[in-house]
C-alpha positions as CSV (number, residue, x, y, z in Angstrom):
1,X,0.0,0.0,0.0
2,X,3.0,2.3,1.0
3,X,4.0,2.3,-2.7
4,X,0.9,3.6,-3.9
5,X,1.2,7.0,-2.2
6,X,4.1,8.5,-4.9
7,X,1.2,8.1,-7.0
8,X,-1.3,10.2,-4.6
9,X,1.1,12.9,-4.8
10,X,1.7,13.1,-8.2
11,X,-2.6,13.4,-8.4
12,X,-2.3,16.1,-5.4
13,X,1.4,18.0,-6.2
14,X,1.6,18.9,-10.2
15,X,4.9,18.8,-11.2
16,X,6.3,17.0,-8.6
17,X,8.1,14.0,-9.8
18,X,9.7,11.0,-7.7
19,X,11.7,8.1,-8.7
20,X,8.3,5.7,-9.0
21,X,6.5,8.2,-10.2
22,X,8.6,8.6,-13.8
23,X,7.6,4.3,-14.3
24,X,3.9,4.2,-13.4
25,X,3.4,3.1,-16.6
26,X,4.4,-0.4,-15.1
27,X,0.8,-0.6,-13.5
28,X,-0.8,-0.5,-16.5
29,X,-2.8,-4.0,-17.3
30,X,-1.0,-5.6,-20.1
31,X,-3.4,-7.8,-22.3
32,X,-3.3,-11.4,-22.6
33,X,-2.6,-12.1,-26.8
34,X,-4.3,-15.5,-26.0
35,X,-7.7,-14.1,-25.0
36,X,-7.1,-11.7,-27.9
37,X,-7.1,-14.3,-30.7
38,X,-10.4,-15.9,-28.6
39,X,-11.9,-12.8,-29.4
40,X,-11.4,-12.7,-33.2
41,X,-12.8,-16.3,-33.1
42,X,-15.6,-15.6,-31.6
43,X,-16.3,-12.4,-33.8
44,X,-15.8,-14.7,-36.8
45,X,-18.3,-17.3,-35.5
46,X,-20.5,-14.4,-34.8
47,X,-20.7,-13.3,-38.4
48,X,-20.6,-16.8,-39.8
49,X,-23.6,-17.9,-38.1
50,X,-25.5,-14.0,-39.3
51,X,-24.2,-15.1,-42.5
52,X,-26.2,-18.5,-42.3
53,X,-28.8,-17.1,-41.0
54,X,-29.3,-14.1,-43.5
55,X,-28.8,-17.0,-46.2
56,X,-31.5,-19.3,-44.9
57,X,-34.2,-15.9,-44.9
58,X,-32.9,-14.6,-48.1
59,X,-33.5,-18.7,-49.7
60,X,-36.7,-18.4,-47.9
61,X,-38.0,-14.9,-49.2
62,X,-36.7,-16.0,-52.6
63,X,-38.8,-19.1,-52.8
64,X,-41.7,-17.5,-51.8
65,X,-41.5,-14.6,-54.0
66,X,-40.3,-16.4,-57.0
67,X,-43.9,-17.3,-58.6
68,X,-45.1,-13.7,-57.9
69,X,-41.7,-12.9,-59.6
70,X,-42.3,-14.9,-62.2
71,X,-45.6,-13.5,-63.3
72,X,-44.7,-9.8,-62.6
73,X,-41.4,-9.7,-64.7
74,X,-41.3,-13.0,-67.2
75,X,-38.0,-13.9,-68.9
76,X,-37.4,-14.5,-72.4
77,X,-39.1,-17.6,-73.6
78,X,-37.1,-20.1,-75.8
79,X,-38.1,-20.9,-79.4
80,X,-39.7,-24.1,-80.1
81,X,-38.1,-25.6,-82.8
82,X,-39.2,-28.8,-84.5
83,X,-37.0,-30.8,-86.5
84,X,-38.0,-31.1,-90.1
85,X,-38.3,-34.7,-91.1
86,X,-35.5,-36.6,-93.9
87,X,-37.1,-37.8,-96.4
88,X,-35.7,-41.7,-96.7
89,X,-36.3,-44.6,-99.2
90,X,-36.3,-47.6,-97.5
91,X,-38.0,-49.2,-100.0
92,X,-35.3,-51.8,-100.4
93,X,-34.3,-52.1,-97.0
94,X,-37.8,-53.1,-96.5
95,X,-37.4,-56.0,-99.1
96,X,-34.3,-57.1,-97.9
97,X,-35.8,-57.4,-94.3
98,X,-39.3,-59.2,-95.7
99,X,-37.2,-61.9,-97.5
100,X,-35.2,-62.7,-94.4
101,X,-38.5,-63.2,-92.2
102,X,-38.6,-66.9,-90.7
103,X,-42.2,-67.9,-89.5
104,X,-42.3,-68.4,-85.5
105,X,-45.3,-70.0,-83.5
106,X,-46.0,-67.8,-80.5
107,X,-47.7,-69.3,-77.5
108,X,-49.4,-67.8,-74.8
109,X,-46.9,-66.5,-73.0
110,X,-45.6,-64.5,-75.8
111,X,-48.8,-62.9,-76.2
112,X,-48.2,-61.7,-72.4
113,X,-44.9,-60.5,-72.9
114,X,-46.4,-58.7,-75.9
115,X,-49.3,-57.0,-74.2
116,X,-47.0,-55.8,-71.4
117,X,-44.7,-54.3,-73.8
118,X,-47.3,-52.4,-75.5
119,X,-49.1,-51.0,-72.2
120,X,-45.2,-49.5,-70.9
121,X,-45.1,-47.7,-74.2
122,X,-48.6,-46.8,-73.8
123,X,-48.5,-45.9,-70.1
124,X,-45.1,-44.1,-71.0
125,X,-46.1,-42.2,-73.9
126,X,-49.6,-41.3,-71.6
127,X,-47.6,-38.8,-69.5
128,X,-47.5,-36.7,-72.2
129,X,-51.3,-36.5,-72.8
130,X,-53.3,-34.5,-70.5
131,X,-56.9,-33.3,-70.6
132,X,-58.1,-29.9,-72.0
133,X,-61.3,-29.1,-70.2
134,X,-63.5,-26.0,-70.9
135,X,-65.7,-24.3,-68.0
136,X,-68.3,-22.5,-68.7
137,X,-69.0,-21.0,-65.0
138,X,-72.5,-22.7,-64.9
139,X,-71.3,-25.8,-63.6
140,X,-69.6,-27.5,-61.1
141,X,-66.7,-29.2,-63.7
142,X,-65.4,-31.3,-60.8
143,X,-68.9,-33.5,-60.5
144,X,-69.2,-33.8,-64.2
145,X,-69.1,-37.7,-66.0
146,X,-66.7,-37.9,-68.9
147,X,-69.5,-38.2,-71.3
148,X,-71.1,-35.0,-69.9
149,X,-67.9,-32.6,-69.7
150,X,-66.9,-30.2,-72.2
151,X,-62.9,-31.4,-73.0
152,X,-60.6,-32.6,-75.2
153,X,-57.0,-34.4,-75.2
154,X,-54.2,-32.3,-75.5
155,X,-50.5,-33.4,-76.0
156,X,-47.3,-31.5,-74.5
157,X,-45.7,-30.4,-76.9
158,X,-42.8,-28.0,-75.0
159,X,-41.3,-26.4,-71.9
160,X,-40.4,-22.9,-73.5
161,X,-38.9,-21.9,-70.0
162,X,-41.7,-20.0,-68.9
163,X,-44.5,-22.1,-70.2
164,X,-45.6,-25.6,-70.9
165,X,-47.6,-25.8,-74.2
166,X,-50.5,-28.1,-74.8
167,X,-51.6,-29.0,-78.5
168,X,-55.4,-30.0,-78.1
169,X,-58.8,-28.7,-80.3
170,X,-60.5,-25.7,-80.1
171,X,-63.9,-27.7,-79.5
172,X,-64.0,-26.9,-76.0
173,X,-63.6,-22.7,-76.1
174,X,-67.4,-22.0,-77.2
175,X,-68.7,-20.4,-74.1
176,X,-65.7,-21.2,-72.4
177,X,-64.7,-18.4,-69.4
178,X,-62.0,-20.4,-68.1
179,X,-59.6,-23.7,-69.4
180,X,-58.3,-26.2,-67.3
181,X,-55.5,-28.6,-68.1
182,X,-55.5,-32.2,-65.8
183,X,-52.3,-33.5,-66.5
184,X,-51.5,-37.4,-65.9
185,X,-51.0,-37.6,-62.0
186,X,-54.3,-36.0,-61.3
187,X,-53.5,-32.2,-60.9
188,X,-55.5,-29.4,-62.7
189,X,-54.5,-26.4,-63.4
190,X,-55.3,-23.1,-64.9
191,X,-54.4,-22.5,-68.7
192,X,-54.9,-19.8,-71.2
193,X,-55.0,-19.6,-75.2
194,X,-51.6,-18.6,-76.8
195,X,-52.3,-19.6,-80.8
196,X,-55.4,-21.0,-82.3
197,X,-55.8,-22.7,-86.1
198,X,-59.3,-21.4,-86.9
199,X,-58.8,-23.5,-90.6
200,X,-58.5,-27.0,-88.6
201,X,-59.8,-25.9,-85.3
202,X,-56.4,-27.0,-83.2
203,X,-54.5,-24.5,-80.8
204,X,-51.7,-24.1,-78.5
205,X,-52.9,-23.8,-74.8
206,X,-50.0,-22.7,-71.9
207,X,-49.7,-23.3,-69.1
208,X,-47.4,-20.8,-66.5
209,X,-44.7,-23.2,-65.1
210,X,-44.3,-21.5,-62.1
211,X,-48.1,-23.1,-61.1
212,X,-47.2,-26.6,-62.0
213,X,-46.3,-28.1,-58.7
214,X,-42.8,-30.0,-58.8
215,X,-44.4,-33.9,-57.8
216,X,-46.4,-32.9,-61.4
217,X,-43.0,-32.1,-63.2
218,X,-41.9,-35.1,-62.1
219,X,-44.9,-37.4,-63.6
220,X,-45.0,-35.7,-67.0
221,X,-43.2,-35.3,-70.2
222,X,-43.4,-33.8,-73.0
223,X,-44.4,-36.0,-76.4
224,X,-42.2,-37.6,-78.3
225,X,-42.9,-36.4,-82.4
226,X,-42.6,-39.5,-84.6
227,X,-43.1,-40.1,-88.8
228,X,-46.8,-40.6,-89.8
229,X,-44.9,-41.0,-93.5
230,X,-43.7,-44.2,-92.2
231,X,-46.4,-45.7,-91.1
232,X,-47.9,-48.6,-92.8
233,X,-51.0,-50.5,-93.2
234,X,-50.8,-53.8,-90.1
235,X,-48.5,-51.5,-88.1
236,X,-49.5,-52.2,-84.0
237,X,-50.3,-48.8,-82.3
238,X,-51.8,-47.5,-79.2
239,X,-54.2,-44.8,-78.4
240,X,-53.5,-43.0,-75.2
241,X,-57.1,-41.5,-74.9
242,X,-56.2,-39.2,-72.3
243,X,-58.7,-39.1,-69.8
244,X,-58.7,-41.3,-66.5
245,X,-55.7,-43.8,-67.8
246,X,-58.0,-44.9,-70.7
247,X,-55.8,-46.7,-73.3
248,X,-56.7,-49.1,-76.5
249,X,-54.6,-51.1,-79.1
250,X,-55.0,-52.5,-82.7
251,X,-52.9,-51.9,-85.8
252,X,-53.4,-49.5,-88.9
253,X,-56.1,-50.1,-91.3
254,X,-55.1,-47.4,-93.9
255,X,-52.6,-44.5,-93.9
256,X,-53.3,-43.5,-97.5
257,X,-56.4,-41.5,-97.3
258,X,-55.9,-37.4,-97.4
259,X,-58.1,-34.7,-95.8
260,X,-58.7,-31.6,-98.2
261,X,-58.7,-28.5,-96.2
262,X,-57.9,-24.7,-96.8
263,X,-54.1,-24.4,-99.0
264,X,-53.7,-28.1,-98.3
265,X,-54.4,-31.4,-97.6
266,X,-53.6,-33.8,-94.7
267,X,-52.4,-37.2,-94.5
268,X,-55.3,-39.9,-92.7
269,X,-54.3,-42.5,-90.3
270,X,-57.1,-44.8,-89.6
271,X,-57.2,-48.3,-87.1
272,X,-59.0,-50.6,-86.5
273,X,-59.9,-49.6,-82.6
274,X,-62.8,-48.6,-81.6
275,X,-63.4,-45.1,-80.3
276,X,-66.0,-42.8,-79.3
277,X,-68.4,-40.0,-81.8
278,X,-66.4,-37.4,-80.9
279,X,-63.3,-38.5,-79.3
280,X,-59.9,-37.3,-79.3
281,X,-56.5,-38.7,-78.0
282,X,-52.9,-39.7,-79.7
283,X,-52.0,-42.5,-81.6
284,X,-49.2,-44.1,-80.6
285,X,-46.5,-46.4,-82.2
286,X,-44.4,-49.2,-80.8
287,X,-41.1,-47.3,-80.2
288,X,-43.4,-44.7,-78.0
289,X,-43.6,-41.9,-80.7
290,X,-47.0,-39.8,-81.4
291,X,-47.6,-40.4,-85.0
292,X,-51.3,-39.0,-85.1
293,X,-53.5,-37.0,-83.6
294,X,-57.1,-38.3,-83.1
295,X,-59.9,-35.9,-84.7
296,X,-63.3,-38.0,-84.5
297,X,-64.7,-34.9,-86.9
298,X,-63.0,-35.9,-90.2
299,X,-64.2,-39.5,-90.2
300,X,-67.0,-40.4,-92.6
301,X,-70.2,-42.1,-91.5
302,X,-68.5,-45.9,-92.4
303,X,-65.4,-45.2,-90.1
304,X,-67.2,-42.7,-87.2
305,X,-66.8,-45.6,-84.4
306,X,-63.1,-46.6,-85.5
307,X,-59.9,-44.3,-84.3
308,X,-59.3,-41.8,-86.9
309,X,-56.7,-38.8,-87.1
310,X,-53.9,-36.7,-88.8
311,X,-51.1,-37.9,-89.9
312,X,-48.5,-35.8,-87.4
313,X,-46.0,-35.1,-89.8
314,X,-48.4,-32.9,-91.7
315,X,-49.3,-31.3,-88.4
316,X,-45.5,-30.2,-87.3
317,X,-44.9,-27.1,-89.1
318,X,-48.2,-25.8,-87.9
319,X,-47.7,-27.0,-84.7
320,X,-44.1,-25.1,-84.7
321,X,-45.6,-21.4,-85.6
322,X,-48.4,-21.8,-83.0
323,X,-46.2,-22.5,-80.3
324,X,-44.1,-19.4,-81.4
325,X,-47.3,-17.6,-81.4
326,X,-47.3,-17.1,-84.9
327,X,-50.7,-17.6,-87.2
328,X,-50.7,-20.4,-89.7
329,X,-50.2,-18.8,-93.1
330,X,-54.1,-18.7,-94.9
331,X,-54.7,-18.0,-98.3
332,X,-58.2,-19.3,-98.6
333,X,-58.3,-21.9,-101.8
334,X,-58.7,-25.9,-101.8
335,X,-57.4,-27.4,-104.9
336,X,-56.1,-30.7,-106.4
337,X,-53.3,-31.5,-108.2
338,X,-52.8,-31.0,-111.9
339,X,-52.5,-35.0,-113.3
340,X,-50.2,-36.0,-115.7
341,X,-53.8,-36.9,-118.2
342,X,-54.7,-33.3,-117.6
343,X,-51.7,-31.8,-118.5
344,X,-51.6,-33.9,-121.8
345,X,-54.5,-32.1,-122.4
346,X,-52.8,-28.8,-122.8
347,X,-53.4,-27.9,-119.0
348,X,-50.2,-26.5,-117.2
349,X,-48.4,-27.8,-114.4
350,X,-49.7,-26.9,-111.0
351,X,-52.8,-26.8,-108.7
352,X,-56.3,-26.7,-109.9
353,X,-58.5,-24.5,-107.6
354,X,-61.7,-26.0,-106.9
355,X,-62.8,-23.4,-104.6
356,X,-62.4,-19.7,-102.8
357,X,-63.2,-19.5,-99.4
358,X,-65.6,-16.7,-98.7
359,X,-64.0,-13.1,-97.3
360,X,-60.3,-14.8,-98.2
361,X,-56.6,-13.4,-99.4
362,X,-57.5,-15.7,-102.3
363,X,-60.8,-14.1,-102.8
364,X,-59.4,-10.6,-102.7
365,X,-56.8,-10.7,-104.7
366,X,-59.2,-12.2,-107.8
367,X,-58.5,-16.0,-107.6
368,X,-61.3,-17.7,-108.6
369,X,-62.3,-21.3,-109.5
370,X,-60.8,-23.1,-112.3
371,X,-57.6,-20.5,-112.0
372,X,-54.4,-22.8,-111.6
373,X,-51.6,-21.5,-109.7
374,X,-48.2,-22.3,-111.3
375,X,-46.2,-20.4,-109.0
376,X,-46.0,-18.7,-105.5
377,X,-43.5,-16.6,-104.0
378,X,-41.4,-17.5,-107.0
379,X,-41.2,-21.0,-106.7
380,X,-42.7,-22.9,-109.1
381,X,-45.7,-25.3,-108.4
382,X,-45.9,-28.5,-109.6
383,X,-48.2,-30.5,-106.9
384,X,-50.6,-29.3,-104.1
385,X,-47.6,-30.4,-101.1
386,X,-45.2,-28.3,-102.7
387,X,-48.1,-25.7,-102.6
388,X,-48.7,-26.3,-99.2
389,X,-44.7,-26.3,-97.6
390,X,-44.3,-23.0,-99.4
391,X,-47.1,-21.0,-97.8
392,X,-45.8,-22.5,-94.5
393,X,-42.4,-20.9,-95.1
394,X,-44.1,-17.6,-95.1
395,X,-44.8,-15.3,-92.9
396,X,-48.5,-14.8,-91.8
397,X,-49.6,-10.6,-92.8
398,X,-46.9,-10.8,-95.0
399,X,-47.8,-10.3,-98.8
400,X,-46.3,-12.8,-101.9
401,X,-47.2,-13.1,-105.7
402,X,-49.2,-15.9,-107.0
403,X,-49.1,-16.6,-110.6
């Protein structure tokens, strides 16, 4: 205690100085570089952890903003591109394969094997089909029978990044306030128009990913696009129906046939299964590929109760421009080809028009029937499908010369 007392008179005599007095200093506590480096350690795991925990809100917030997001500023969504079909002779290949055929007896259990096979590339291919359902309000859509509700199959078609896009008719939009899409697992949700096809009454319907819970991503996919070209008469198919798992099988009963319709004609598949007056689905061959879309509305009288659609490789370039949101080029004529016997006749080369649609292009511009056009765009016609593939390299609005 005595040497504390230098120190009491330096506090109570200014300027006095003594001996101790000059190295007071030495009573100054002199930190412990252990407990200093604890410190820093413990500052670090302090802003660690605020780290993780400002990570795990900001995740959080994130996830539950990101629909709202979505919807209020959209990204760019991808093209959907297509891939043009080669055109192949296999013509000999298929000789050479027919003349090595050896005949085999199948038994029962073949037949088995056979009809498993066919329902996993059925109930595989099904995941792309969904159901397009219109509601008019005035009913309780939920409660209704098949029979009695107002839908139609669709088939995915493609994930553009912000929406999934559904290929289905147009059937179910009269008096239509709202669309619903059931997909394959059971969930329903909301879907809007994004291209329609007034000339064969088929549209594009999206659907805003961000709705489409993630156990439905999971259960769907979108359709893989096959050749109707090479389809042939005996071929097995299925026929994902695409309402409540509903699925048949048979083979093709003709693939010759063609639909005449506005600047074109389509390609017919027909089978031998039976289907309902105004049904609608995919047909579906062995390797899993769509090769037709079922329309119940083209088939005559004699084939109304037998599986009928298009041909899908007539149906991709249109398919291609609706999902871009672009109209299907539309002159307005239906016409048939110019025959070798005709043109012996002293008729040129090209497509005969048998009719004008009413309030058409065609009309307008002064085409009228018995006119045959020899050359569009300046390409020469020689058929009505080289007709038809160049008005679906133009641009809709845009104007071209017909000669």
């Amino acid at each position: 205690m005595d040497e504390q007392k230098p120190l009491e008179n330096k506090q109570g005599e200014p300027g006095k100085k003594t001996e101790k007095s000059e190295y007071s200093f030495m009573q100054e506590t002199i930190k412990d570089e252990n407990s200093r480096g604890k410190k820093c350690r413990k500052d670090l795991l302090r802003m660690a952890g605020l780290g993780v925990v400002f990570g795990v809100c900001a995740c959080i917030s994130f996830s539950a903003l990101k629909p709202w997001l979505d919807k209020k500023f959209p990204g760019d969504s991808q093209e959907v591109v297509i891939p043009k079909e080669k055109e192949e002779d296999n013509t000999e290949e298929k000789k050479a394969d027919t003349s090595n055929n050896t005949e085999q007896t199948l038994d029962i259990d073949n037949y088995r094997e056979l009809q498993k096979a066919m329902n996993d590339v059925a109930t595989e291919a099904g995941k792309s089909v969904v159901e397009i359902i219109g509601v008019s309000g005035e009913q309780d859509w939920t409660d209704e029978s098949y029979d009695n509700k107002n839908s139609v199959s669709g088939l995915i078609i493609a994930d553009n990044g912000q929406e999934l896009l559904v290929y289905g008719k147009t059937s179910i939009l009269k008096d239509a306030k709202e669309i619903h899409i059931r997909f394959s697992d059971g969930n329903t949700e909301q879907a809007s128009v994004k291209k329609k096809d007034e000339s064969l009454g088929f549209a594009i319907y999206a659907v805003s990913g961000s709705s489409i819970e993630q156990s439905t991503w999971t259960q769907i996919s979108t359709a893989k696009l096959g050749s109707s070209n090479s389809v042939q008469k005996g071929d097995a198919v299925a026929v994902p129906f695409g309402y409540a798992g509903a699925v048949g099988f048979g083979t093709i009963a003709n693939s010759r046939n063609e639909l005449d319709a506005d600047d074109g004609s389509y390609q017919l598949l027909c089978t031998d299964i039976g289907a309902a007056e105004d049904g609608t689905g995919v047909i579906v061959n062995l390797s899993g590929e769509v090769v037709g879309i079922i329309d119940q509305s083209i088939s005559d009288n004699s084939s109304k109760r037998l599986v009928t659609g298009y041909g899908i490789s007539g149906l991709k370039s249109e398919i291609e421009l609706l999902s871009n949101g672009q109209a299907v080029p539309y002159v307005g004529i239906r016409g048939l080809d110019v025959t070798a016997e005709i043109e012996a006749q002293g008729i040129p080369n090209g497509v005969y028009v048998q009719t004008v649609e009413p309030d058409s292009p065609a009309m307008a511009a002064g085409i009228q029937s018995g006119d045959i056009i020899t050359e569009a765009a300046g390409k020469k016609i020689s058929s009505l499908a080289v007709y038809q593939s160049v008005m679906r390299d133009q641009k809709s609005g845009s104007k071209i010369r017909l000669k």
